[in-house]
N, C-alpha and C positions, 0 to 999 in steps of 0.2 A: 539210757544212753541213746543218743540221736543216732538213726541210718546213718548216716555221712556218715562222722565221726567211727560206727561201729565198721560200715565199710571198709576207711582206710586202716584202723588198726589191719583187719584180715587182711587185706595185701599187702599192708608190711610184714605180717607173720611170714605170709607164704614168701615174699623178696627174701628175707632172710635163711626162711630154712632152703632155699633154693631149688623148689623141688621144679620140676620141668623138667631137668636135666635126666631123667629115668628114662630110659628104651623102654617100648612093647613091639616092634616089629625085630624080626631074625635077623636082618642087614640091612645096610647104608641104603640111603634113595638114589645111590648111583647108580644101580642096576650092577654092577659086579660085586660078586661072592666078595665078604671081609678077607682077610689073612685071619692066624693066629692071633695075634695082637689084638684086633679089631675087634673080632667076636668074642673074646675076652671083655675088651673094654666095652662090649653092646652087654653081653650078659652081665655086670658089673650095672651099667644103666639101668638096665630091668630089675635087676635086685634092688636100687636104691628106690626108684619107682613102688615097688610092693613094700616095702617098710615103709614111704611115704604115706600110702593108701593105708597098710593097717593101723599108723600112728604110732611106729617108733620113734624114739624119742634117742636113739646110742647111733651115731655116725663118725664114731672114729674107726669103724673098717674100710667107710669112703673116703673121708675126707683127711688131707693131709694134715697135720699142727700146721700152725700159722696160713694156711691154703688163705686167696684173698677171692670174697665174694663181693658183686661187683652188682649194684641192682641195678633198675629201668635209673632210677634218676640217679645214678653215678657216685651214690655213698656208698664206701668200701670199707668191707668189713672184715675181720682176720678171725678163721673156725680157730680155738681153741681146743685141742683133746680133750676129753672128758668133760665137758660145758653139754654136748648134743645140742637138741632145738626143743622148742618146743611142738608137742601133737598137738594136732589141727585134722580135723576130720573135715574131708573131700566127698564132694557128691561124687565126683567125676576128675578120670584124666588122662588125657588120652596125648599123643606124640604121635606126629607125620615128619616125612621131608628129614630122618633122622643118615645121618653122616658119619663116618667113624673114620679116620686117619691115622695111621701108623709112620712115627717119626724116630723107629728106634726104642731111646727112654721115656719118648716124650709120645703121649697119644691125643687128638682131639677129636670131641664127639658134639657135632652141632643138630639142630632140631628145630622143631615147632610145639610149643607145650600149649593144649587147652586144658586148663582147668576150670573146676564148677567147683564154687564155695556155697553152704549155704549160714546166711547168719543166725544168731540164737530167736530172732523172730519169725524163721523159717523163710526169710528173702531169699533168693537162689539170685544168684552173680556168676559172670563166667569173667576168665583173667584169658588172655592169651597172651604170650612170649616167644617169642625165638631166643635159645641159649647157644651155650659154648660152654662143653666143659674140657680144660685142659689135665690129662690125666699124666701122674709121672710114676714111674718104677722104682720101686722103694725095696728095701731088702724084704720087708712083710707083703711083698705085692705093691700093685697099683694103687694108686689114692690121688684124688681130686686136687691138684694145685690152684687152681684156679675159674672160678667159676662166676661168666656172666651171665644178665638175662639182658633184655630190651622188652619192653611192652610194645603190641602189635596194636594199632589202631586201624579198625577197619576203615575203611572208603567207599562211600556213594560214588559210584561212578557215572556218569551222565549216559543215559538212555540215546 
């Protein structure tokens, strides 16, 4: 299989299973302490974050049925319960600039996701994203309704 081609499959795997969206830092980059809600919905990020890392494959405790996942290039996709994603082993992943908002039933937790893929010829690739995950209160808890990414391109900025 040609680079390119093996490429773009892995960052459609990763668009889909939508990983980014995982906390590693305690709270928002606003500089003020989350609420209840919030650090809920961080720790709920960091949980999906380390099941992305060790390569689970069951996310119906995150993601709501029909939740619509939204990629960089704006095909939207609807999680299914019991379908999961498929595992994809990560060099790397790390999350800055992470936000967490308290709407009531409605929570939103935005970010900056880098990740490092490596492909089966041992290329190493880095993805970065800015997401949005919309989280809503369900009788079983919180779960993902809505989740986008955007792809970040960097800029040469003039000297």
């Amino acid at each position: 299989m040609n680079i390119i081609l093996e490429i773009t499959i892995i960052i459609l795997i990763l668009l889909l299973l939508q990983i980014g969206g995982w906390a590693q830092t305690p709270g928002p980059a606003t500089g003020k302490k989350p609420d209840a809600v919030e650090a809920e919905l961080l720790r709920l990020e960091e949980l999906g974050r380390q099941k992305t890392l060790a390569g689970s494959t069951e996310w119906d405790s995150v993601m709501a049925d029909g939740a619509y996942m939204i990629g960089p290039d704006g095909n939207v996709a609807l999680y299914q319960k019991g379908t999961g994603f498929p595992s994809f082993p990560l060099v790397s992943f790390k999350l800055s600039e992470l936000i967490a908002r308290n709407y009531g039933k409605i929570g939103v937790v935005t970010g900056l996701a880098d990740i490092e893929v490596q492909t089966r010829d041992k290329k190493t690739f880095a993805v970065k994203m800015r997401y949005m995950n919309v989280w809503r209160k369900f009788k079983d808890g919180w779960k993902i309704a809505l989740s986008e990414r955007t792809m970040v391109k960097e800029i040469a900025l003039p000297k």
